[in-house]
C-alpha positions in Angstrom: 29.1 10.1 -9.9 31.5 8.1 -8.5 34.7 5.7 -10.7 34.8 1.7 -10.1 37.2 -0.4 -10.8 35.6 -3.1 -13.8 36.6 -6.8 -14.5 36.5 -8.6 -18.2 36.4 -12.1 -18.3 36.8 -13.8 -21.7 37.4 -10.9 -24.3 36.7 -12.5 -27.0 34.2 -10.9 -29.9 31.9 -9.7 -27.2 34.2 -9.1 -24.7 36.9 -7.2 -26.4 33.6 -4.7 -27.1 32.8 -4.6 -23.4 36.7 -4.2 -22.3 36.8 -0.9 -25.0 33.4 0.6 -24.1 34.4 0.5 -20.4 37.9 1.8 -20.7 36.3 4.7 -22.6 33.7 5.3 -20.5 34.0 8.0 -17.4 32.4 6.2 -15.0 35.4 3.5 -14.8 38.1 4.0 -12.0 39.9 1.5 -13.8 39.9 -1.9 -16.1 40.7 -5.2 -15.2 41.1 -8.3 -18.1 41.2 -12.0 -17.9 41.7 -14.4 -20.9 43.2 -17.5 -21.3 44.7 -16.8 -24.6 47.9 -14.9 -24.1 48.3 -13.3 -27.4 44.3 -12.5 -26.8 44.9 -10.8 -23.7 48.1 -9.2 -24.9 46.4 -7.1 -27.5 43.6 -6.1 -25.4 45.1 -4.9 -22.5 47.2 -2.6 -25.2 44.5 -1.1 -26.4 42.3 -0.5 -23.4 45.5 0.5 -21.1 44.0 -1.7 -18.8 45.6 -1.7 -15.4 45.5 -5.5 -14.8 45.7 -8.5 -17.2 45.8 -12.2 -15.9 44.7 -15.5 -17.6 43.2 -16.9 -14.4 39.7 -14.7 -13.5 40.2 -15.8 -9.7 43.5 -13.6 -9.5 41.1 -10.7 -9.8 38.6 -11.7 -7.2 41.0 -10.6 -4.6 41.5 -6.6 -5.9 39.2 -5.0 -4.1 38.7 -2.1 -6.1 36.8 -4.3 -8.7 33.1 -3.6 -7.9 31.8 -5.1 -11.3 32.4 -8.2 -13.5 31.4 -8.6 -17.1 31.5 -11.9 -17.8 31.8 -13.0 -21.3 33.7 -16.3 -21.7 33.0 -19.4 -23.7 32.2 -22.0 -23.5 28.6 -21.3 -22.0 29.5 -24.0 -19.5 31.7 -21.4 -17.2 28.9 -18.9 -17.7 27.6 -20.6 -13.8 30.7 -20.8 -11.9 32.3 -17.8 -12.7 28.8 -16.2 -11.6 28.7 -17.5 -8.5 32.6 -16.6 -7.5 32.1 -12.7 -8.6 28.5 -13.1 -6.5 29.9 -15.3 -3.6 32.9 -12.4 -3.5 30.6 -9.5 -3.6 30.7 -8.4 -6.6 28.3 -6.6 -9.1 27.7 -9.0 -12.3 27.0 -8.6 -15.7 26.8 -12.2 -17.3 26.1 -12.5 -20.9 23.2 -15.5 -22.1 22.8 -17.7 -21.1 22.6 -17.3 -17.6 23.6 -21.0 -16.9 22.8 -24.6 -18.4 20.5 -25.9 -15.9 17.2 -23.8 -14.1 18.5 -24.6 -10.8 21.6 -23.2 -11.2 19.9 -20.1 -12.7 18.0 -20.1 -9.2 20.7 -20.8 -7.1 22.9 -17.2 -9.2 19.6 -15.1 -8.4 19.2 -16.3 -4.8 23.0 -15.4 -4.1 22.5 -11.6 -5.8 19.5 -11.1 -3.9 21.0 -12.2 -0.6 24.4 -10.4 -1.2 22.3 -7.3 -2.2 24.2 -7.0 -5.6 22.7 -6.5 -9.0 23.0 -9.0 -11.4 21.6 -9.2 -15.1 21.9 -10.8 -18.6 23.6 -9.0 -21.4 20.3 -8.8 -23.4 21.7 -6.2 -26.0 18.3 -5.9 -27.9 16.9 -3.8 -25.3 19.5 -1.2 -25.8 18.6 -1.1 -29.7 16.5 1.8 -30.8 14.2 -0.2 -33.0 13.0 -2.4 -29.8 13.1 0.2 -27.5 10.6 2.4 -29.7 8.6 -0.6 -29.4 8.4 -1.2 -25.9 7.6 2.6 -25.4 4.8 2.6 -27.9 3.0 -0.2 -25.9 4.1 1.5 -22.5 2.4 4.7 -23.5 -0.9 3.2 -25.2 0.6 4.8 -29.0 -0.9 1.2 -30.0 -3.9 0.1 -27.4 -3.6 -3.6 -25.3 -1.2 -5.9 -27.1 -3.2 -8.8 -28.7 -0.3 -10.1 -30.3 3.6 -10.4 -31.0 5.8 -12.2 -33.6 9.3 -12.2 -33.4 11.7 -13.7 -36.2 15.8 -13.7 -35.6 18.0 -16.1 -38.1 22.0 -15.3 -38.0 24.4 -17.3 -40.5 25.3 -20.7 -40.4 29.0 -19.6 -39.9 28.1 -18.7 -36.7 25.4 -21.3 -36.0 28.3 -24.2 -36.6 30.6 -21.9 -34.2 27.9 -21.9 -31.5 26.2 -25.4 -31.7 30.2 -27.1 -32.4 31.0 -25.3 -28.5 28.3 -27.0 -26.4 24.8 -28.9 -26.3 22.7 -25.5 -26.8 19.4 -25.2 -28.9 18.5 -22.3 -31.0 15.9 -21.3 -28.3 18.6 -20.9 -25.6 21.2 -18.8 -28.1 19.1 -16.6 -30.4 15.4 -16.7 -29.1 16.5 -16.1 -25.6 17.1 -12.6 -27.1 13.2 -12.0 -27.9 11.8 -13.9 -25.5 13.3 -11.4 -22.5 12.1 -8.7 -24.8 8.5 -9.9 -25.8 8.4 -10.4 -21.9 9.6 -7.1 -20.9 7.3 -5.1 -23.4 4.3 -7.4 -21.7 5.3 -7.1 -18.0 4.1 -7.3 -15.4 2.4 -10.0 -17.4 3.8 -14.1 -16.6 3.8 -16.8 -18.8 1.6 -19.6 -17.7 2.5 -22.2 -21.1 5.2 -23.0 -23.9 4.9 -24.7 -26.5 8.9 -25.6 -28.5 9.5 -26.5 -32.3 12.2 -27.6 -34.0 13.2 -28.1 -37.3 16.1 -29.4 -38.9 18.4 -29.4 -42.3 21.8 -27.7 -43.2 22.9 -27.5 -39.6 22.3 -31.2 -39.8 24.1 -32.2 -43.0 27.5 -30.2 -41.6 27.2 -31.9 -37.8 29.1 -34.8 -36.7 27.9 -37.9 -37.5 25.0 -38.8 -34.7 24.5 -34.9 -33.7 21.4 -33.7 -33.3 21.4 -29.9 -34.3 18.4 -27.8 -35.5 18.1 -25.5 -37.9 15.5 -23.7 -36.2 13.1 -23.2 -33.2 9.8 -21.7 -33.0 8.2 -21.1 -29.5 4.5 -20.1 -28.4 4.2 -18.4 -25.4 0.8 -18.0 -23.3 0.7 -15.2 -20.7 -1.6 -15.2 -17.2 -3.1 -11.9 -19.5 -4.7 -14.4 -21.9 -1.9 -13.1 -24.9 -0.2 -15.3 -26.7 3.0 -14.9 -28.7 5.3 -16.3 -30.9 9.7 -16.2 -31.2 11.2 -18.2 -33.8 15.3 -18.4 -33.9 17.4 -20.1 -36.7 21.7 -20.0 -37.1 21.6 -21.4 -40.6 21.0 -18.6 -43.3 23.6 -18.8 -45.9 26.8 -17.1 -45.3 26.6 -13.0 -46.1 29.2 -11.2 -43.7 30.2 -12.2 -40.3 27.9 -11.7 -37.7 25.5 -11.2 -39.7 21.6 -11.4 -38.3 18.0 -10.5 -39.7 14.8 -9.8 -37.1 11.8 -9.0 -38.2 9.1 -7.8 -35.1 5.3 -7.5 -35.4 3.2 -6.1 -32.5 -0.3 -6.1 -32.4 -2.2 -4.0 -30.4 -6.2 -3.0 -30.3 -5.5 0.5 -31.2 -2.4 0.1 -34.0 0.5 -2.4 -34.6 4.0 -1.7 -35.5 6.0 -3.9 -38.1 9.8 -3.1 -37.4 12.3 -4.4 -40.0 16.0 -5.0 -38.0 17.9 -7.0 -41.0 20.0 -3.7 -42.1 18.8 -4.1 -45.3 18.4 0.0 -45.1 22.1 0.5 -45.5 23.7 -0.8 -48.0 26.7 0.3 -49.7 27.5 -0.3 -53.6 31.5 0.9 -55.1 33.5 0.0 -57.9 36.1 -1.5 -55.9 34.2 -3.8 -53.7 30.7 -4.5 -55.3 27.5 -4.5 -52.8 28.2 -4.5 -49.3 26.2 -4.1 -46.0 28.6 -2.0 -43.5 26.6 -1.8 -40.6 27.2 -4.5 -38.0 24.0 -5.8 -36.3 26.4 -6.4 -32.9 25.2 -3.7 -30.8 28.3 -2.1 -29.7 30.6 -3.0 -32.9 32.2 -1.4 -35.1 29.7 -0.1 -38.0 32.3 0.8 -40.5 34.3 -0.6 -42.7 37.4 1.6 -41.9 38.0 -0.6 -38.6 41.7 -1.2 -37.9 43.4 -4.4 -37.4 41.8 -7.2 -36.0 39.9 -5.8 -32.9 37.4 -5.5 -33.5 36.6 -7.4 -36.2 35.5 -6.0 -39.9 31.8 -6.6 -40.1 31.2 -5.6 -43.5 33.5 -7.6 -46.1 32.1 -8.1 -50.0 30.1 -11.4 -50.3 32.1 -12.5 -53.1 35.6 -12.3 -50.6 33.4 -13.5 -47.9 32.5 -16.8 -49.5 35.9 -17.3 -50.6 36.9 -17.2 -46.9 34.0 -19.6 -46.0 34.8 -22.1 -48.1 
């Protein structure tokens, strides 16, 4: 197989995890960072050894070695633009969701792939988790008939809810559902929807927004297909603080010959000592660090006990 050269843009949370996975991986020729926070992009580049390391992404557009962008900056807002530079300089892109604000600039980042003959995609991480996989394959090879039916359920923590909603105007549809959706829709393909229906519901999210903000709690979604199906996704950022990061989904799939009932909360590891009390020390972040022996800072501790945790919160 032949080495690339790979760009980072934003390393952040979910950046920082891209930047390390591709510096270890075999396949990269060499890494490439931008980040506007110097002290950010400092520690980073020291532990990925990456070969380049520039606060403006547009410096990197030029190396020609670079074949490949992830793009994983914030605000969602940059998530467009800095598409359509790696695209318009014939780059490879891997963007993480949402893949812009607006539909038509969604339409116009496609159209520029396909005519540049590059591959582009969204950095759906569920359908590199085991659990959804396994689900996908069981419909794919008929282990559970003709779907009939799907529910999905994903809620992360209000700490992270407040982080999200406080950056830009998104809806718990476009940041958590937008997850399940692409993965009710890949386990259905070639199958299109044809109707939505959109819920929302509000509360805490509410009571902790400035005044005359409008921020959900949750949002439920029914999806019709061409097939005649119909499904439901239902995504919520306001469950009570537990560890950071923290998210619970819960899948049914209903097909005419079986169903499967897959529980992805990480309620099945969890680890009780003297020292530290109950704790959960598996990260749900595909890609992070599942122990709580992580060093430093980078990346960040998922498992911390509740009773610490609050105290950090408050």
């Amino acid at each position: 197989m032949r080495q690339i050269g790979v760009a980072v843009v934003g390393t952040g949370w979910c950046g920082g995890i891209r930047a390390e996975t591709c510096a270890a991986h075999s396949l990269t020729k060499s890494l490439h960072l931008a980040e506007i926070r110097p002290e950010r992009l400092a520690e980073v580049k020291q532990a990925t050894g990456a070969q380049t390391a520039v606060a403006d992404y547009r410096d990197l557009l030029k190396i020609d070695e670079i074949e490949v962008a992830y793009i994983s900056a914030t605000p969602e807002t940059t998530h467009f633009p800095m598409a359509r530079d790696w695209l318009a300089a014939g780059k490879h892109v891997f963007l993480e969701k949402p893949i812009a604000m607006e539909l038509a600039e969604a339409d116009e980042l496609i159209a520029l792939a396909r005519k540049n003959r590059l591959k582009f995609t969204i950095g759906y991480s569920q359908r590199f988790n085991p659990k959804f996989a396994y689900v996908r394959k069981s419909i794919r090879n008929g282990t559970i008939g003709k779907p009939v039916s799907a529910l999905v359920s994903r809620h992360i923590t209000r700490g992270l809810g407040k982080k999200i909603s406080g950056r830009v105007k998104l809806s718990p549809a476009a940041m958590e559902c937008t997850h399940d959706l692409d993965f009710v829709l890949w386990c259905l393909e070639p199958a299109k929807p044809v109707r939505v229906y959109s819920q929302i519901n509000y509360g805490a999210m509410q009571m902790q927004a400035p005044s005359g903000s409008q921020i959900p709690d949750t949002q439920w979604l029914t999806v019709t297909m061409d097939s005649g199906l119909a499904f439901v996704v239902g995504g919520g950022w306001s469950l009570p603080p537990g560890y950071p990061n923290f998210s619970t989904t819960w899948i049914e799939m209903v097909g005419t010959e079986g169903a499967l009932m897959v529980d992805d909360s990480h309620r099945d590891v969890v680890l009780n000592t003297m020292d530290k009390g109950m704790q959960l020390p598996m990260s749900t972040m595909p890609g992070s660090a599942s122990s709580i022996h992580t060093r430093g800072r980078w990346p960040p501790r998922p498992c911390i006990s509740s009773r610490r945790w609050r105290s950090i919160v408050r």
